[in-house]
C-alpha positions in Angstrom: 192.7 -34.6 -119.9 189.6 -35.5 -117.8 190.0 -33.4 -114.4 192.4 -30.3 -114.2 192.7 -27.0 -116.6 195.4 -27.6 -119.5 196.8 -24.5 -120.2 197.6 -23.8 -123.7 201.3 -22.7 -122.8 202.0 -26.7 -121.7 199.5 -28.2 -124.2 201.2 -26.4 -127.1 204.7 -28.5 -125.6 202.4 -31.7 -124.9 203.3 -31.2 -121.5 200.2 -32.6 -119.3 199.4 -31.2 -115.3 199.2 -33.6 -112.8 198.1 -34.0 -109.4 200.6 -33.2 -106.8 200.3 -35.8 -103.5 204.1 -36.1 -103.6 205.2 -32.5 -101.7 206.8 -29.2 -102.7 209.4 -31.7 -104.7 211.3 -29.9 -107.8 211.0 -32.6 -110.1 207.1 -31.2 -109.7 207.8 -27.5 -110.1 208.0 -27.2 -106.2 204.3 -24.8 -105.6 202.1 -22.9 -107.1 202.8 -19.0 -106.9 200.0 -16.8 -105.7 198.5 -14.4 -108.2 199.8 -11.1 -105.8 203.1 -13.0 -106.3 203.2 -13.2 -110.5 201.5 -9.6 -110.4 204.5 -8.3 -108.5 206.9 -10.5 -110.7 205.3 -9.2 -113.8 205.6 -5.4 -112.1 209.3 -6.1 -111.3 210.3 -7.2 -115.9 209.0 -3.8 -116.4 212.1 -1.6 -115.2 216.2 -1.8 -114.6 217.0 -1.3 -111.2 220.6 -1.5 -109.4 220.7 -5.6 -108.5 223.5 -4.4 -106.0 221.1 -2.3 -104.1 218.0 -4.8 -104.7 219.9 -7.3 -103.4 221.4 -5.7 -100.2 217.5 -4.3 -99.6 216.2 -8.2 -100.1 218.5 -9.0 -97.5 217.8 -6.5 -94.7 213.9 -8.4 -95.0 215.0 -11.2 -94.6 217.3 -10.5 -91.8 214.4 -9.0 -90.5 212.2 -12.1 -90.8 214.8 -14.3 -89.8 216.2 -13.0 -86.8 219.6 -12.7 -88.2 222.5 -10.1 -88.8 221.8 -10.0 -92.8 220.0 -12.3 -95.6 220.4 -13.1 -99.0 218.0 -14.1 -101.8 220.0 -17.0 -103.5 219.0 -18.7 -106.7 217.6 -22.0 -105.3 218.5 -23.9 -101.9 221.3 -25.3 -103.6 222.8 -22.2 -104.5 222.5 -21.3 -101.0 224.5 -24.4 -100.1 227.7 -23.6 -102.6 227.3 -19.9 -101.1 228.0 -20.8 -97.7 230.9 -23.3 -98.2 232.3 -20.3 -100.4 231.4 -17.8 -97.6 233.5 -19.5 -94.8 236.6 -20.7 -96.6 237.3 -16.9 -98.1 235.8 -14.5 -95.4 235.8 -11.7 -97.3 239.1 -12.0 -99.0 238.9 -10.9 -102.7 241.4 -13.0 -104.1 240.3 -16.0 -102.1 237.1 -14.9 -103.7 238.3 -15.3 -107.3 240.4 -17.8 -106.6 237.2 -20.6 -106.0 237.0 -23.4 -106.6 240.7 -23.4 -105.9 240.9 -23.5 -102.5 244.7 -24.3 -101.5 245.8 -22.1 -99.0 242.8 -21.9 -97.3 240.5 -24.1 -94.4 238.6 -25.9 -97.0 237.1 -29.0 -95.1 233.5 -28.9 -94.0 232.3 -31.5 -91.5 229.4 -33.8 -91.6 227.4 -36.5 -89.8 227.9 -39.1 -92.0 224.2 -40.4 -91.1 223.0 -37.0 -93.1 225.1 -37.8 -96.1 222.3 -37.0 -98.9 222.1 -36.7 -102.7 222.0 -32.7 -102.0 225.2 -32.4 -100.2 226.8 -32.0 -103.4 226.2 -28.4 -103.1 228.7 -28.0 -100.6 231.7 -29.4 -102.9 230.8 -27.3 -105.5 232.7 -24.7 -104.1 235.6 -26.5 -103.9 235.3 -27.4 -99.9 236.1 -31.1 -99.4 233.5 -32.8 -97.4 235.0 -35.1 -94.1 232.7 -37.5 -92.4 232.2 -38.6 -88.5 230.7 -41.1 -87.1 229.0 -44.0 -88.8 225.4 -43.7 -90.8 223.5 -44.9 -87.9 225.2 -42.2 -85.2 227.5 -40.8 -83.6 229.2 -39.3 -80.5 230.6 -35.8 -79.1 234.1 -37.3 -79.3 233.8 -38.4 -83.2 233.2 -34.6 -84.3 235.5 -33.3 -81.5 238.3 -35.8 -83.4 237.4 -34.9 -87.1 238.3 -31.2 -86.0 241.7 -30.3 -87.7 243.7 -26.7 -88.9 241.6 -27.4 -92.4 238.4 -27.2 -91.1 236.1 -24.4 -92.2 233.0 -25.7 -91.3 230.8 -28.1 -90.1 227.1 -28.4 -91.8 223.7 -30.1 -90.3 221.1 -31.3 -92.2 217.2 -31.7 -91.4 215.2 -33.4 -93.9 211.9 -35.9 -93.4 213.7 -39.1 -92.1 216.9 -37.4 -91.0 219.1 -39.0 -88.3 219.8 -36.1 -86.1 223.8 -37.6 -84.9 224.6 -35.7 -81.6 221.8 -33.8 -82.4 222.2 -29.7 -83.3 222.5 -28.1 -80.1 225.5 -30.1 -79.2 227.0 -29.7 -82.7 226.6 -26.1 -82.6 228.4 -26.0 -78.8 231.2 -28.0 -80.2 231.8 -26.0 -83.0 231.9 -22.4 -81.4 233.9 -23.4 -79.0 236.6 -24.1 -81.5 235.5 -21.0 -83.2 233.9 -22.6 -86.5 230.8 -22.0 -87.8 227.8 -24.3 -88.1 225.6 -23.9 -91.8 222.5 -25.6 -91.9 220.7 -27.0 -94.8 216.8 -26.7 -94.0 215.3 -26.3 -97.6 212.0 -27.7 -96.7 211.5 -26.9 -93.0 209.4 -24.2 -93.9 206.4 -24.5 -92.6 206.4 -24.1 -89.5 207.2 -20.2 -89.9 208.5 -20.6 -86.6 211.7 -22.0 -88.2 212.5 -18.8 -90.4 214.1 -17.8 -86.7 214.5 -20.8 -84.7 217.4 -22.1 -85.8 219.1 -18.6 -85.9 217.8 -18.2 -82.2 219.4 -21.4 -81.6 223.3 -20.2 -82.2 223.5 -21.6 -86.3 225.6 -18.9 -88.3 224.0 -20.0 -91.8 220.8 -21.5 -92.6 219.6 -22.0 -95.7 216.0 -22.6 -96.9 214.4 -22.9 -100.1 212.0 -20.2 -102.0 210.1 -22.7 -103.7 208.4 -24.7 -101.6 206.1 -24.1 -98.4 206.7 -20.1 -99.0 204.8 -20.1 -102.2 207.4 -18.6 -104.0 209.5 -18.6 -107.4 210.9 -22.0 -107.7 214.4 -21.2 -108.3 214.4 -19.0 -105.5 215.7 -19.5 -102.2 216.8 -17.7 -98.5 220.1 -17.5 -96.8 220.1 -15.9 -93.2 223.2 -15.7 -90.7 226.2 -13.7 -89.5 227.0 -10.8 -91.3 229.9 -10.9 -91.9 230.0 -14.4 -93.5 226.4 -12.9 -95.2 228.5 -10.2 -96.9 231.1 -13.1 -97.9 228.4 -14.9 -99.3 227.2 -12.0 -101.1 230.5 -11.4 -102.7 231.0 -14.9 -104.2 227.3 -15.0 -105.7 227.9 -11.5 -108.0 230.6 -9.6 -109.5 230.8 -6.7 -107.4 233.9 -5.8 -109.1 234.4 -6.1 -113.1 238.0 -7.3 -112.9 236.9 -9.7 -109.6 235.4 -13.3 -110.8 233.2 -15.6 -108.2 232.0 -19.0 -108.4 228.2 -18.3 -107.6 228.2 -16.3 -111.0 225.9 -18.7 -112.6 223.5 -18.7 -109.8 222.4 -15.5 -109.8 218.7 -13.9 -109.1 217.3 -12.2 -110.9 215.3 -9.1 -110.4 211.6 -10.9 -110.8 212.6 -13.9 -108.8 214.1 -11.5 -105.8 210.6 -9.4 -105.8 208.6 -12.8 -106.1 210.4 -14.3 -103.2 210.0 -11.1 -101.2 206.5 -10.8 -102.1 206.0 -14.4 -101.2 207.1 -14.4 -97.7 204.9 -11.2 -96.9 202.1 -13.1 -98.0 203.2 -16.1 -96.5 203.6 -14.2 -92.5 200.3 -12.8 -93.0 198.0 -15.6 -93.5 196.8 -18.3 -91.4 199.0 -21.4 -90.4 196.4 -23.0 -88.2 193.7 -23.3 -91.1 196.5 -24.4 -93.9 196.9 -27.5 -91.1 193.5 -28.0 -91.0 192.7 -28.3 -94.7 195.6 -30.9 -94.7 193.7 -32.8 -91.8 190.2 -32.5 -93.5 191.7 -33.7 -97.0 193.7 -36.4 -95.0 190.4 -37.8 -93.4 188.2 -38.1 -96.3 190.7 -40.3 -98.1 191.3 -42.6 -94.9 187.8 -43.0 -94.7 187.3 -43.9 -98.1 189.8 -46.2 -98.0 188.4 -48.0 -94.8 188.3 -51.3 -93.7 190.7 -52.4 -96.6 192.3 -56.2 -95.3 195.9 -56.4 -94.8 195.9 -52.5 -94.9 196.6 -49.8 -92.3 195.4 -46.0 -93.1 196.7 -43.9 -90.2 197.0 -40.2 -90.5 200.6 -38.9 -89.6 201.8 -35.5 -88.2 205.1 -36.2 -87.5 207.7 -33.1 -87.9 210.9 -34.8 -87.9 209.9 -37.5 -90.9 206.4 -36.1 -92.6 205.4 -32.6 -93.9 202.4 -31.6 -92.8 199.6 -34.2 -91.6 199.1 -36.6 -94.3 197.4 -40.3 -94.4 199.9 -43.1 -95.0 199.2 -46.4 -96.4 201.2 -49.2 -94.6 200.8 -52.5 -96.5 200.7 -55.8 -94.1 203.7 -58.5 -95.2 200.2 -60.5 -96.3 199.3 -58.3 -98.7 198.5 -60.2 -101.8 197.2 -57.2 -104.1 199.6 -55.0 -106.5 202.8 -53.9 -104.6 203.3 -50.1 -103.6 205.5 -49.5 -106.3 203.4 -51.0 -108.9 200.1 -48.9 -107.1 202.4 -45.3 -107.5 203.2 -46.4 -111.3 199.7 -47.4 -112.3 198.7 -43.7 -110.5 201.4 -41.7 -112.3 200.2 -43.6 -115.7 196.3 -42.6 -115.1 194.3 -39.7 -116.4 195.5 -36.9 -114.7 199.0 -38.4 -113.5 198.9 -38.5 -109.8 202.1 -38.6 -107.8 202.0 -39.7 -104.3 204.7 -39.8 -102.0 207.6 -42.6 -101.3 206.8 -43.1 -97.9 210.4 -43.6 -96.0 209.3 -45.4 -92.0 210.3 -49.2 -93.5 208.9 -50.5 -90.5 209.3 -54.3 -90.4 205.6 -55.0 -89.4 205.1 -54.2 -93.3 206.1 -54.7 -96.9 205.9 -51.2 -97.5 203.8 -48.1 -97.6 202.4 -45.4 -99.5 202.4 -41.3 -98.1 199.8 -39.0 -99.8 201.4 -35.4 -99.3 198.8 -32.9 -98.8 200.9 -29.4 -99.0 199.9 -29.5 -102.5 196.6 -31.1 -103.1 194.2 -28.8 -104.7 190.2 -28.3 -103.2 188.6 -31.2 -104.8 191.9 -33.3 -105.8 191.5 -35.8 -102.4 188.6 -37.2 -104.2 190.3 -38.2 -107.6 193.3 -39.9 -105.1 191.0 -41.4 -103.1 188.6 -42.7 -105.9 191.5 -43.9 -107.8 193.3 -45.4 -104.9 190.0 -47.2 -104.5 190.1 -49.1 -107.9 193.6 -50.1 -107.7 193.6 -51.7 -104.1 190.0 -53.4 -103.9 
């Protein structure tokens, strides 16, 4: 290992660190924790406590936070996902409760854009909810949501992710659907930063929104936050734990534990109370250095993107002209992940038709001093 600290708890699995350019992705181990965060962790191992209370405490913070009737801690974003589909097909019916992920009987059809169709969706199945689609996977209109609406419906979820296609868009989804008295649940696992959104899409009328723990927070990885209604809060609560010995749920194997729910917590306090502006500008000043040192380049653009709806956080992107002649992008991001340290860089996603491809270096997770390795390296591979 030539560059970054090995520590002897990965070495001793021959497990080597690399350099994160890609973004708070799990397949990375989402971010790096905050000592104040692992102290508190460590603090929480050392006594029992009641999780019941815990949890409902956990919740009233994050309802705080997030501008909603009550919160949850959830193992994961995904976890948050299966405990909203479970929340609004059984209320807070016990036996519809132990009855999951059998769900006749009951409105079990959740409604999606099929433009936002993703590999996460999953999540929302798991329950047992049966996922319909409307429209087509470039768009949609009013009338195609409107027409998907049946007696079986129990919800209808919105996704925002980099590159998402936003259908009739949220506000007009979230009008259609309370005025036929469903509710909206919104998957928003990496929307976080800005804060802004830990209440802006609760101010905006969604009922559920789910976000994850691990990445822009700075928290335990498999941790994550659901805010909304109470009442389908409470719902949610009482399909992720068995409140009642004779009473099983289907978000039994997702539960938090004690450490993760005081890590998350601790996160999040940590995370209101420090700067936003200067985490943006340490992305910018990293983002700069590696355009510039990647200048004049033939055949390749370098142009530094801030764009919230596709790209988190600024970040320089590498757009390769159609008469590029050197080693392809995909052959560049293998040659950087095969290097001493292994540096991941993002997968870019724009697929403009003025190029062949491009390149996106995430800088949420670059460490002080790690723009120089990417940029030094990305130096050797493209001259």
């Amino acid at each position: 290992m030539s560059y970054l600290e090995w520590p002897e708890v990965y070495r001793k699995l021959g497990v080597k660190p690399v350099i994160n350019a890609q973004s708070w992705v799990t397949v990375l181990g989402g971010s790096i924790m905050r000592k104040e965060v692992l102290e508190a962790m460590n603090d929480a191992s050392k006594v029992f406590v009641d999780m019941i209370e815990l949890n409902k405490s956990a919740g009233k913070f994050i309802a705080k936070i997030c501008n909603s009737e009550a919160g949850l801690v959830t193992n994961g974003c995904a976890s948050a996902q299966v405990l909203m589909s479970a929340a609004c097909m059984t209320g807070e019916d016990d036996y519809k409760v132990e009855k999951l992920p059998n769900t006749g009987g009951m409105k079990n059809e959740i409604i999606i854009f099929k433009g936002q169709r993703n590999r996460y969706d999953k999540a929302f199945e798991t329950s047992g909810a049966i996922i319909k689609e409307f429209g087509t996977e470039e768009g949609a209109t009013e009338e195609d949501l409107i027409s998907m609406i049946s007696n079986k419906t129990c919800a209808i979820a919105y996704v925002i992710m980099p590159f998402y296609k936003p259908g009739i868009g949220l506000e007009k989804t979230i009008e259609i659907a309370h005025k036929n008295s469903i509710p909206v649940i919104l998957d928003a696992a990496a929307e976080i930063p800005p804060r802004s959104n830990l209440h802006r899409f609760i101010n905006m009328g969604v009922d559920m929104v789910a976000f994850s723990g691990g990445k822009g927070i700075g928290g335990p990885q498999s941790s994550g936050i659901l805010a909304g209604r109470e009442d389908l809060i409470n719902s949610a609560f009482k399909n992720s734990l068995n409140l009642h010995s004779n009473i099983a749920c289907v978000g039994r194997p997702m539960k938090v534990s004690k450490e993760n729910i005081i890590g998350l917590v601790t996160a999040l306090e940590l995370y209101l109370d420090s700067n936003e502006e200067e985490e943006y500008q340490s992305w910018k000043e990293k983002s700069e250095y590696i355009k510039n040192q990647l200048k004049d380049i033939p055949y390749l653009d370098i142009k530094i993107e801030n764009t919230p709806t596709d790209r988190q956080g600024t970040q320089p992107v590498l757009y390769f002209h159609n008469d590029w002649k050197g080693k392809s992008p995909e052959k560049i991001r293998e040659e950087m992940i095969n290097g001493d340290p292994p540096i991941y860089l993002g997968v870019g996603g724009s697929n403009l038709y003025e190029y062949m491809g491009e390149i996106n270096i995430v800088m949420t997770n670059v460490m002080e001093g790690e723009e120089i390795i990417i940029a030094d390296r990305l130096n050797k591979l493209l001259r």
